[in-house]
C-alpha positions as CSV (number, residue, x, y, z in Angstrom):
1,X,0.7,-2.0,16.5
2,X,1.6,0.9,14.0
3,X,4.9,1.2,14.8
4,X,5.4,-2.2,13.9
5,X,2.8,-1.8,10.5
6,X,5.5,1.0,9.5
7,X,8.3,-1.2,10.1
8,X,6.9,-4.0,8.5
9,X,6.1,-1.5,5.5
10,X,9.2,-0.3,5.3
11,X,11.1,-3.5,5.3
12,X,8.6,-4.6,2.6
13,X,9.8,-2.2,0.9
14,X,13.4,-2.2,1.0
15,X,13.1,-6.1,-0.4
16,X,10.1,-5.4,-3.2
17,X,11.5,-6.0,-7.1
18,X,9.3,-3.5,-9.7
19,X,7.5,-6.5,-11.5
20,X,5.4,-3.9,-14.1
21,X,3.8,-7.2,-16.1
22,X,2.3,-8.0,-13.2
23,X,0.7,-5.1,-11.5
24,X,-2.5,-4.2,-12.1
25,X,-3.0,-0.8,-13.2
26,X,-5.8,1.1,-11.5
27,X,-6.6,4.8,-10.3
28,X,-4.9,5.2,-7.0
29,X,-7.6,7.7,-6.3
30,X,-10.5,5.3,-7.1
31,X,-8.8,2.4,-5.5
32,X,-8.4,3.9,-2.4
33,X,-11.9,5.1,-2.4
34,X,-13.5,2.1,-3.1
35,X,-11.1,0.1,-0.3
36,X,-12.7,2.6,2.3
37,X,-16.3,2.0,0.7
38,X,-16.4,-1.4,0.3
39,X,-14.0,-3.3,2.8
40,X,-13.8,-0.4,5.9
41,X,-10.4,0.1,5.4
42,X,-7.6,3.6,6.1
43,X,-4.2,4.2,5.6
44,X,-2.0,2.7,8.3
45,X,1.7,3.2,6.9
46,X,3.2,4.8,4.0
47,X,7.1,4.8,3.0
48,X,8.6,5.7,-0.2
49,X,11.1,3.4,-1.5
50,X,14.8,4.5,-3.1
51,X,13.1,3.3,-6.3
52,X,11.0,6.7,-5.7
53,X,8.1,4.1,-5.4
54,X,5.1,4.5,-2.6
55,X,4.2,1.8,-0.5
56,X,0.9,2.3,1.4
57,X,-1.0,-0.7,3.7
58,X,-4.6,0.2,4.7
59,X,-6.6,-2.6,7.0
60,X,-10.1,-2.8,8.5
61,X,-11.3,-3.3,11.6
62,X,-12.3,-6.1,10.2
63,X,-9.2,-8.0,9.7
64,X,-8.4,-7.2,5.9
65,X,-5.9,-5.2,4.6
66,X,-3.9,-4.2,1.1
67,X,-0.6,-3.2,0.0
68,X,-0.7,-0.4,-2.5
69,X,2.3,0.4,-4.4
70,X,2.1,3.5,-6.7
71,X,4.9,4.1,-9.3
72,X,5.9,7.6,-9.8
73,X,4.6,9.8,-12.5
């Protein structure tokens, strides 16, 4: 199954447009904390895209999961 999370992150990726009015801002940090905390989940894949871009997908045990995508800087 990862190998095919990584893929799939990857290919995401390669295909995502930068759409900055419509990302929500938040500390990765905190975010990433509070996805552990409150819904279970870890880091499953990470890529970088050529737009210098990281793309991260964490999921649960549960059945949830979320695409992070941190701009540089």
């Amino acid at each position: 199954m990862r190998p095919l999370l990584i893929l799939a992150t990857i290919l995401i990726a390669g295909f995502a447009v930068p759409a900055h009015a419509q990302m929500p801002c938040m500390d990765r940090q905190k975010l990433v904390t509070n996805l552990g905390a409150k819904y279970s989940e870890t880091k499953q894949g990470w890529g970088i895209g050529s737009n210098q871009y990281l793309y991260e997908v964490f999921s649960s045990p549960n059945g949830t999961w979320t695409f992070i995508v941190t701009a540089p800087g």
